[in-house]
Every structure is written in C-alpha cells, then in structure tokens.
C-alpha positions in Angstrom: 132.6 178.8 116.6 133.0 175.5 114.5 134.2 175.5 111.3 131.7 175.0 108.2 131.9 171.6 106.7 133.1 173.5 103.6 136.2 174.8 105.4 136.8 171.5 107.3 136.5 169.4 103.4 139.2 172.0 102.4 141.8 171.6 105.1 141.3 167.0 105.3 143.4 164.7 103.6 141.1 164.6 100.4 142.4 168.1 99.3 146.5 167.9 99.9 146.0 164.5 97.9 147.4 165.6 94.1 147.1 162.8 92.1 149.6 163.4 88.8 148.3 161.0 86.1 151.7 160.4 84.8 153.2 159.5 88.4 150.3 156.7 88.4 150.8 155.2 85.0 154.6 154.8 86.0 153.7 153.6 88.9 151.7 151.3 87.8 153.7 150.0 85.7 156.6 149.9 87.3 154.4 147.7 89.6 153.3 145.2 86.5 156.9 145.3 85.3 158.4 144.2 88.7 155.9 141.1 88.8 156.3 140.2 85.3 160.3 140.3 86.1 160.2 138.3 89.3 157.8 135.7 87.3 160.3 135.7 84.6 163.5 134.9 86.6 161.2 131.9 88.7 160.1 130.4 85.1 164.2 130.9 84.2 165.1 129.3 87.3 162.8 126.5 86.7 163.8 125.8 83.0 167.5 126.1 84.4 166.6 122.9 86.8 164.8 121.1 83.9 167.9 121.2 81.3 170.0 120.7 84.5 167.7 117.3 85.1 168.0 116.4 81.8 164.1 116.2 81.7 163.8 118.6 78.7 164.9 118.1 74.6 167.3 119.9 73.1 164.5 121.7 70.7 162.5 122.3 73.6 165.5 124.1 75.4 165.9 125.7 72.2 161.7 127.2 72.4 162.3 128.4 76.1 166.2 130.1 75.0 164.2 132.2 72.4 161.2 132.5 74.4 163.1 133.7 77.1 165.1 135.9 74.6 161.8 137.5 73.2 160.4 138.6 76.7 163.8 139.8 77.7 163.5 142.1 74.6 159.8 143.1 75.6 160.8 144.3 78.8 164.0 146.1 78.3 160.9 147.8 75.8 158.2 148.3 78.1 160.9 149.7 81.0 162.4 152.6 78.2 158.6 153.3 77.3 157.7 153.9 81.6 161.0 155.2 82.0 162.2 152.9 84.3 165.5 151.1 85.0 166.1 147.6 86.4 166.6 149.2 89.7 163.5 150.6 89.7 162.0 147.2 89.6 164.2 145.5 92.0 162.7 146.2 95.5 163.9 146.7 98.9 162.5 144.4 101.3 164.1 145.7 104.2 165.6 143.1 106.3 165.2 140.3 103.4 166.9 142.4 101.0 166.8 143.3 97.6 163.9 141.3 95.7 166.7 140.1 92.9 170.3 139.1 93.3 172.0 141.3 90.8 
C-alpha cells in the first residue's frame, strides 16, 4: 500500500532541512565579508601600482593610506561581531588555492 502524501512530505528533503537562523546570518556574512575583503586587497593592489607609477599626489596617497586604514578597522569590527576570523574568509579553491596569499 502507498504511503500517504503526509507520510512521504515527512520523510523528503524538506523536513531533515533545519535551518538555524544564527548559522545563516554568519554565513551570510561571512559571505559579504569575504567579497568586501577580496575587493579590498584588488583596490590595495591597484593604489599600490598607482603610487608605484607615480601617477598619484602625495595627499591623495595620503586619502587612500587612511581610507584604507578606516576599512581595515571596519572589518577587523564586522568579523569579531560574525565571529569570524580571517581564515574564515580566505577560501579554498581547490586546485587554485587559497583565495589570498597570506
């Protein structure tokens, strides 16, 4: 005899999903955090070039040092507040590595 559609709901994928709310917000923003990071090091690396080029002035370089500072700051924040380390944001990407040379 076939199983009601009560008893077959019960036993599928939908019901051994246990969604914790505080495993998603982390998540999340450990997720948010890892993008904001790799955007981060690419602007860095870019400013890096510029001063290197000599195509920047010494108050601009100035700007991006505290800029850069200031976001550094906001991050080592936002990771204590999720709970996260910067391991936690630097991903494996199997055979091309880790996503940051640290």
């Amino acid at each position: 005899m076939a199983a009601a559609p009560e008893e077959q709901r019960d036993e599928g994928p939908v019901s051994r999903l246990a969604l914790d709310p505080d495993n998603v917000r982390k998540g999340l923003g450990q997720l948010v955090l890892t993008l904001v990071e790799l955007i981060r090091e690419l602007l860095e690396r870019q400013a890096v070039r510029r001063v290197e080029a000599g195509t920047v002035t010494d108050e601009q370089i100035e700007r991006m040092g505290q800029t850069f500072a200031g976001l550094r700051d906001e991050m080592d924040r936002l990771k204590e507040h999720f709970g996260l380390t910067d391991d936690d944001l630097n991903l494996d990407l199997g055979p091309l590595g880790k996503l940051f040379d640290r």
